[in-house]
DSSP file (Angstrom, degrees, kcal/mol; ACC not computed):
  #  RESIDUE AA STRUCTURE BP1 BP2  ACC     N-H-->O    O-->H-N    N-H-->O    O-->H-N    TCO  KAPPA ALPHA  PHI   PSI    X-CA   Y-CA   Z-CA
    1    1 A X              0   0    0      0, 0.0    26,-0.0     0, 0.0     0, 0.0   0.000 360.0 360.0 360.0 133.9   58.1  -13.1   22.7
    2    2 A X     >  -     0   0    0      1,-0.1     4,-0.6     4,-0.0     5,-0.0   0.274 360.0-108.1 -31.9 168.5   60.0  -11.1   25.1
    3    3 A X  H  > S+     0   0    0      2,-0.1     4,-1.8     3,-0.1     5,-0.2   0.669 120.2  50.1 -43.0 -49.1   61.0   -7.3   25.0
    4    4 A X  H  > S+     0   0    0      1,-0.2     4,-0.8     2,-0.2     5,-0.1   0.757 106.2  46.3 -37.1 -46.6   64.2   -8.5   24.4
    5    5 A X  H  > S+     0   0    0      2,-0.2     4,-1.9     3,-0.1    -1,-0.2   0.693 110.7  53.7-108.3 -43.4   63.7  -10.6   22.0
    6    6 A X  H  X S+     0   0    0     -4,-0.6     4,-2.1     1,-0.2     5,-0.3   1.000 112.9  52.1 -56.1 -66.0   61.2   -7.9   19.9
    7    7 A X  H  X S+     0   0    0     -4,-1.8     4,-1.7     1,-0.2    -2,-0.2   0.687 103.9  47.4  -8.7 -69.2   64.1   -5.6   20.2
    8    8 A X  H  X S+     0   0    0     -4,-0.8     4,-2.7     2,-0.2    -1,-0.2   0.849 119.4  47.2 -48.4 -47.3   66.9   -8.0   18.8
    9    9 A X  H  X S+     0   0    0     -4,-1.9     4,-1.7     1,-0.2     3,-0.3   0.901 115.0  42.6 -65.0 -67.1   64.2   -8.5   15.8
   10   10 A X  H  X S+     0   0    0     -4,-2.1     4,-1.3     1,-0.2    -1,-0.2   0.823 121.4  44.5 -35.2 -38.3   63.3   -4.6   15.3
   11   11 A X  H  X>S+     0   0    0     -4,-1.7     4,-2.6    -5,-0.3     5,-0.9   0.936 110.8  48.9 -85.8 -28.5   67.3   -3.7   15.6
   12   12 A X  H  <5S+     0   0    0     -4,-2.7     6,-2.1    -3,-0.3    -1,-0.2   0.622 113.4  47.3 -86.0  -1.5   68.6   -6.3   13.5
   13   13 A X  H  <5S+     0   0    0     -4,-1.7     4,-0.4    -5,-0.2    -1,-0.2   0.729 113.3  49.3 -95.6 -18.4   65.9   -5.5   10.6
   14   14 A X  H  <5S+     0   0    0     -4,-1.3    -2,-0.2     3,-0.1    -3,-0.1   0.675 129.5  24.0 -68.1 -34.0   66.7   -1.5   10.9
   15   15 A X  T  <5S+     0   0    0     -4,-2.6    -3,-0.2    -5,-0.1    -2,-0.1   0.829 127.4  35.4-122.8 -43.2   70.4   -2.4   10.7
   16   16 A X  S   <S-     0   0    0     -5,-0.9    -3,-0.2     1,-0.1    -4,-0.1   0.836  96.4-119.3 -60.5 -23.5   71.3   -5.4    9.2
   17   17 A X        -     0   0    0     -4,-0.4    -4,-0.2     1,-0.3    -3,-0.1   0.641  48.2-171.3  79.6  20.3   68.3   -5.3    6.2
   18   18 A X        -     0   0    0     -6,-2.1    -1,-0.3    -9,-0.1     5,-0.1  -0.430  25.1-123.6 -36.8 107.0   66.9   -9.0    8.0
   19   19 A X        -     0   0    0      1,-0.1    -1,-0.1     3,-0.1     5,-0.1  -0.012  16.4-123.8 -39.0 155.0   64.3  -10.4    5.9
   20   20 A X  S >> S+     0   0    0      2,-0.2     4,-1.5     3,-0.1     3,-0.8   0.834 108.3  63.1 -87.7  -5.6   61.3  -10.8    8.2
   21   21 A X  H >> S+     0   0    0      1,-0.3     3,-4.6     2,-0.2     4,-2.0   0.955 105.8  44.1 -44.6 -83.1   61.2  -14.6    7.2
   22   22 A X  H 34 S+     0   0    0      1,-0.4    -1,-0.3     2,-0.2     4,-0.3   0.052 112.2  51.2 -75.9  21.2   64.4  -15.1    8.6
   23   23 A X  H <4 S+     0   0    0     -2,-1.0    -1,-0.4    -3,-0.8     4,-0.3   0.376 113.8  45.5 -95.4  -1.3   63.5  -13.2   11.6
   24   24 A X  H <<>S+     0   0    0     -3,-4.6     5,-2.7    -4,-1.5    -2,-0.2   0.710 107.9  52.9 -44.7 -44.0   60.6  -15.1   12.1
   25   25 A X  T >X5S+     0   0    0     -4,-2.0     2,-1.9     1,-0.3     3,-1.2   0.722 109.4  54.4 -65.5-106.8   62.1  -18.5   11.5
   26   26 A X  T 345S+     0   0    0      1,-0.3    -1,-0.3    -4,-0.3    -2,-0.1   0.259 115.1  39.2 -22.0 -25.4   64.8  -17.4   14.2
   27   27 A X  T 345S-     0   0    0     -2,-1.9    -1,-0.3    -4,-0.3    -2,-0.2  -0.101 110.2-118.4-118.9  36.5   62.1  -16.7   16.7
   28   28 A X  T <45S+     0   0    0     -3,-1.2     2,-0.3     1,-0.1    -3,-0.2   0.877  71.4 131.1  37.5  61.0   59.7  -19.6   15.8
   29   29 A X     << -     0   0    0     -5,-2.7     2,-0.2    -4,-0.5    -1,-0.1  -0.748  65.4-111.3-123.4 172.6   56.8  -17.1   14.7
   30   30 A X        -     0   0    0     -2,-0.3     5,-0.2     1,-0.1    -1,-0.0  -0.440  41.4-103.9 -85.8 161.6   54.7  -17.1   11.4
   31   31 A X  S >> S+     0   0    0     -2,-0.2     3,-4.6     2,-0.2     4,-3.7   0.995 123.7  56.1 -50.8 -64.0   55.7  -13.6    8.8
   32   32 A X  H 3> S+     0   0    0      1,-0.3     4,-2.3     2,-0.2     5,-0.2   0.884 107.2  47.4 -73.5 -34.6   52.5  -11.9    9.9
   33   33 A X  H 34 S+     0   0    0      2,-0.2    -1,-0.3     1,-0.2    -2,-0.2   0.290 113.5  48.3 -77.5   6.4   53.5  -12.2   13.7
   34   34 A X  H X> S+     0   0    0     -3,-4.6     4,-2.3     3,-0.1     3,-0.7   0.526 108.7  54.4-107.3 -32.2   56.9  -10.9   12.9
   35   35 A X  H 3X S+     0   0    0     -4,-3.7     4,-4.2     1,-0.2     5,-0.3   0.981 107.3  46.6 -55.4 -36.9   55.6   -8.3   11.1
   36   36 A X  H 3X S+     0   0    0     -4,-2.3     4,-0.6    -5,-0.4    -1,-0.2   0.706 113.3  51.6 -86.3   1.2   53.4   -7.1   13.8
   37   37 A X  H <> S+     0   0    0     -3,-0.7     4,-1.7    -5,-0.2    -1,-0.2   0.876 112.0  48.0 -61.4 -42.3   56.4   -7.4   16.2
   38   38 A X  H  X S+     0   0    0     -4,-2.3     4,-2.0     1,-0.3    -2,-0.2   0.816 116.4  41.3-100.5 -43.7   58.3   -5.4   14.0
   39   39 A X  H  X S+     0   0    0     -4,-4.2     4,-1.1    -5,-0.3    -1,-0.3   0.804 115.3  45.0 -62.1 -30.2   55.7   -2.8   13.5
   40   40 A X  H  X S+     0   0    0     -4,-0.6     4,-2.8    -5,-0.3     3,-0.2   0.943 113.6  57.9 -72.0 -44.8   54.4   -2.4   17.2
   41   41 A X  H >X S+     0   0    0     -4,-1.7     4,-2.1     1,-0.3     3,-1.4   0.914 112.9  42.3 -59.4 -81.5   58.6   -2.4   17.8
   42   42 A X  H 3X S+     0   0    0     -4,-2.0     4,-1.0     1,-0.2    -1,-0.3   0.652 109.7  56.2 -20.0 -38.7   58.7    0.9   15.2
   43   43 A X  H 3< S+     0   0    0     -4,-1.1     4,-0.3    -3,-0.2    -1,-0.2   0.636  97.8  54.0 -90.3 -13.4   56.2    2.3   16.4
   44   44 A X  H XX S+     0   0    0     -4,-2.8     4,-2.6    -3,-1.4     3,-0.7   0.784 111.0  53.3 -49.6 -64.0   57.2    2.6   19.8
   45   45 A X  H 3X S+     0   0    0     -4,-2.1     4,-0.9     1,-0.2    -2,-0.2   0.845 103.5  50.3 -62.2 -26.9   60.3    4.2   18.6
   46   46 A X  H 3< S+     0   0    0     -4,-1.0    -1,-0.2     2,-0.1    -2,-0.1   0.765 104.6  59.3 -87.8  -0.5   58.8    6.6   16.7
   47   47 A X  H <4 S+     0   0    0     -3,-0.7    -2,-0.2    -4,-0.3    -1,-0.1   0.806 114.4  44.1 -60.8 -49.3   56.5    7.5   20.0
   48   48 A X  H  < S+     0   0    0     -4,-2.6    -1,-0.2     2,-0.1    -2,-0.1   0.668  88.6 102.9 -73.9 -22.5   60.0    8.1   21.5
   49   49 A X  S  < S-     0   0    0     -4,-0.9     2,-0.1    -5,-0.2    -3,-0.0  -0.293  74.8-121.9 -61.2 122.7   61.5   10.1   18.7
   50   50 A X        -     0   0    0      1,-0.1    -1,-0.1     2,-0.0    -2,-0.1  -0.492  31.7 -88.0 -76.5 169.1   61.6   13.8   19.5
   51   51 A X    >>  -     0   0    0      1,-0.1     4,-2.0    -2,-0.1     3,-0.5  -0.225  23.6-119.2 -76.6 166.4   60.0   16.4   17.5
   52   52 A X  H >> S+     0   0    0      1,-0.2     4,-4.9     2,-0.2     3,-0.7   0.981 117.7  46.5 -22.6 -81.5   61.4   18.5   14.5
   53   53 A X  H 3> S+     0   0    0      1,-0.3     4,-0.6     2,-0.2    -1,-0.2   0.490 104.5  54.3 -49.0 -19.3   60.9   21.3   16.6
   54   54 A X  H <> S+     0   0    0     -3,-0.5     4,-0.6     2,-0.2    -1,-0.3   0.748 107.2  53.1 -66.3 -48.6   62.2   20.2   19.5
   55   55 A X  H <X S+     0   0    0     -4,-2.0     4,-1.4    -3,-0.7    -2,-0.2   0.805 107.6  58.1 -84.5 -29.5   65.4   19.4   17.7
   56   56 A X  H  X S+     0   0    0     -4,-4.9     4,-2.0    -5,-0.2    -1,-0.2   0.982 102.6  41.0 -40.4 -65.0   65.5   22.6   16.5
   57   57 A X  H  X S+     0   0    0     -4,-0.6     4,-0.9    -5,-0.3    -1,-0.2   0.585 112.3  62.0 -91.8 -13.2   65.4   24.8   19.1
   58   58 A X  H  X S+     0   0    0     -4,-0.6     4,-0.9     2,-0.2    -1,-0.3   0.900 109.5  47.0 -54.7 -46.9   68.0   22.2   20.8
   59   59 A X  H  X>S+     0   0    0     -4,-1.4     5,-2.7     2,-0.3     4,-1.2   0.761 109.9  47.9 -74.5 -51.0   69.9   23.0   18.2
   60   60 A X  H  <5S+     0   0    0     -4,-2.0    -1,-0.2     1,-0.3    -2,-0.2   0.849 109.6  53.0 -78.2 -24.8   69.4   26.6   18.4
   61   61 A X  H  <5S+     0   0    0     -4,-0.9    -2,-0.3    -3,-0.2    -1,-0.3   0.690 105.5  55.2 -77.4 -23.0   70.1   26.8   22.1
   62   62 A X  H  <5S-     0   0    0     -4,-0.9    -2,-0.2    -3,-0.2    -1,-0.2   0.979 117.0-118.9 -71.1 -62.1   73.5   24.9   21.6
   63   63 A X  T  <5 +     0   0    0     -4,-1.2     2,-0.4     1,-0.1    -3,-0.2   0.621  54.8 159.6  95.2  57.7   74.3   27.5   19.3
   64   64 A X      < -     0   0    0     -5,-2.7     3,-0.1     1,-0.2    -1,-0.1  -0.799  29.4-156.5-102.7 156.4   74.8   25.8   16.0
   65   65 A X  S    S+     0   0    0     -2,-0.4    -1,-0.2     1,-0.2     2,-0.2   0.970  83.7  21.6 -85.9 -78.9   74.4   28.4   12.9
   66   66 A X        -     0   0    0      2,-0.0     2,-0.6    -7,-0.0    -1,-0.2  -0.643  67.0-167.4-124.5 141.1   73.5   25.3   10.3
   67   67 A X        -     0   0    0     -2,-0.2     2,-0.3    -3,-0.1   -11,-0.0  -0.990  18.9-139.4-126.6 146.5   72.1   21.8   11.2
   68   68 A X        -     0   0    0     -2,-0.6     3,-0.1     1,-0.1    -2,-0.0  -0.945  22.4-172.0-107.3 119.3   72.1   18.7    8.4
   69   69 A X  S    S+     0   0    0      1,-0.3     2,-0.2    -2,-0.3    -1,-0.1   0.623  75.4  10.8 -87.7 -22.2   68.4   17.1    9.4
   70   70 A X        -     0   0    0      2,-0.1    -1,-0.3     1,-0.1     0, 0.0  -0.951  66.9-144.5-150.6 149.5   69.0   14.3    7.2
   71   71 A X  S    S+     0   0    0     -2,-0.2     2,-0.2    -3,-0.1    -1,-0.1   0.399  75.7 102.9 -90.0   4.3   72.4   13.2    5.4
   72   72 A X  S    S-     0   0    0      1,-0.0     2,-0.2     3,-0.0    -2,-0.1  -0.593  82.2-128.8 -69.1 135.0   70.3   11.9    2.0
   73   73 A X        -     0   0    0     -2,-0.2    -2,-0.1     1,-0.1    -1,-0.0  -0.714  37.3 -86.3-105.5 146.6   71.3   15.2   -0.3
   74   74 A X        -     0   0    0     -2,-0.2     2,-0.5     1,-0.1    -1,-0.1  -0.028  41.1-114.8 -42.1 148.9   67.9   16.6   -1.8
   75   75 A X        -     0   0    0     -3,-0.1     2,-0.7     1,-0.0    -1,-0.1  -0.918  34.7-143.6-114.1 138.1   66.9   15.1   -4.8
   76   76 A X        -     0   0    0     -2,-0.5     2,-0.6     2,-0.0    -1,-0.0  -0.750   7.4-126.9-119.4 115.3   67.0   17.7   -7.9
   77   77 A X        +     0   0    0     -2,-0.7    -2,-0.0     1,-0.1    -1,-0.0  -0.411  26.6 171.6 -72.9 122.5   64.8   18.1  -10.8
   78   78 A X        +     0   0    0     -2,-0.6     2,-0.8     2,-0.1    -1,-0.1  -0.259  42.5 108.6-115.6  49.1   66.4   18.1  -13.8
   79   79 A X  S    S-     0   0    0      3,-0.0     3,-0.0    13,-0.0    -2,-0.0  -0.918  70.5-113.9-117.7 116.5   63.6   18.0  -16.0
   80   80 A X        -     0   0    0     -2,-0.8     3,-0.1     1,-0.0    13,-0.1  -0.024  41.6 -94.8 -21.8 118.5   62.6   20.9  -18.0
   81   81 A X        -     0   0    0      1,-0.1     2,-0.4    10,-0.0    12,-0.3   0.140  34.6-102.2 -21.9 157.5   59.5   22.5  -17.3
   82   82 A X        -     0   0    0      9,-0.1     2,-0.2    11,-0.1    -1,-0.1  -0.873  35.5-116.1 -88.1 147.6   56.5   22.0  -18.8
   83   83 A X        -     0   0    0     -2,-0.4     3,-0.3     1,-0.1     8,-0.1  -0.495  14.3-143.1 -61.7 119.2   55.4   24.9  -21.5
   84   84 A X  S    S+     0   0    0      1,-0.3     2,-0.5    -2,-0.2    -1,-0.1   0.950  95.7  33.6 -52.0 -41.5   52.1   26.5  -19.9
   85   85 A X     >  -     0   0    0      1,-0.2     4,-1.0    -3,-0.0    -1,-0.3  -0.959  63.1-160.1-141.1 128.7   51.5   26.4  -24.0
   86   86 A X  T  4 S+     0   0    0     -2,-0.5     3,-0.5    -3,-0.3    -1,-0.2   0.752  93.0  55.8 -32.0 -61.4   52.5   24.2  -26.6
   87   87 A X  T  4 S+     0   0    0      1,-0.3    -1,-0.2     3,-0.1    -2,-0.0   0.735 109.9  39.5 -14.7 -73.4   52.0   26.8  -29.1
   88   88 A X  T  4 S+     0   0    0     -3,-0.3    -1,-0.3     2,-0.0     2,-0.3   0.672 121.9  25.4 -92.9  -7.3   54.0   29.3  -27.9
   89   89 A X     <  -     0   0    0     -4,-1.0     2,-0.4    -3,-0.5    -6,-0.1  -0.923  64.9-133.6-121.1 152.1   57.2   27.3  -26.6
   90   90 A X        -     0   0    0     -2,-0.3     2,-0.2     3,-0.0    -3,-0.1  -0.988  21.1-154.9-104.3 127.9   58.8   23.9  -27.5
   91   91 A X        -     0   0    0     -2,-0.4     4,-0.5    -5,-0.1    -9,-0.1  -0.367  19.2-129.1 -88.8 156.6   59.7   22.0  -24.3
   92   92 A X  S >> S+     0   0    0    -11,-0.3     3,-0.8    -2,-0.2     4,-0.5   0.764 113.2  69.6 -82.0 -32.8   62.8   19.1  -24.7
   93   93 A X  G >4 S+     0   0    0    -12,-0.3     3,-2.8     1,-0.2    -1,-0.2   0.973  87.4  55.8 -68.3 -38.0   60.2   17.1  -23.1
   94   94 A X  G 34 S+     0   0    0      1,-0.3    -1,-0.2     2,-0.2    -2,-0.2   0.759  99.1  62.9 -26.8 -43.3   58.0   17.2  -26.4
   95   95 A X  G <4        0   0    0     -3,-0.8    -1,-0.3    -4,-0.5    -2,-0.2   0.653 360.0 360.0 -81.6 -18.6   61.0   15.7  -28.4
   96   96 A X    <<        0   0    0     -3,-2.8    -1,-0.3    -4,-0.5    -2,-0.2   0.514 360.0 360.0 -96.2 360.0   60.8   12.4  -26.0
């Protein structure tokens, strides 16, 4: 298989959600030889990917005050502590 052709497979499973069957079948490979397309093809990109810190300090040099790293919102625990001691507190979790 081509560069091209790894390419087409790596982008259209990052953006469409292509099973790797069916991007195997389309490129007449077995699964384990699309996988390892699809992995060398990832792993290239994350070779290219600049660092945190890098994009930081781009960041800071532009002169933005706040940057959003990631748009996925933080995920927040809403589970009550646990009681260091049974004994002396009752936890909500206890009741479950």
């Amino acid at each position: 298989m081509g560069c091209f052709k790894q390419a087409v497979l790596v982008i259209r499973w990052l953006i469409d959600g292509t099973r790797i069957s069916q991007l195997a079948s389309d490129n007449t490979i077995s699964r384990s030889t699309g996988y390892a397309y699809l992995h060398e093809g990832l792993t290239m990109l994350a070779a290219q990917a600049p660092g945190l810190h890098s994009v930081l300090l781009a960041a800071k040099m532009a002169g933005y005050a706040h940057i959003n790293i990631d748009s996925t919102p933080p995920a927040v625990n809403t589970t009550p502590p646990r009681c260091a001691s049974t004994a002396s507190c009752h936890c909500a979790q206890d009741d479950l």
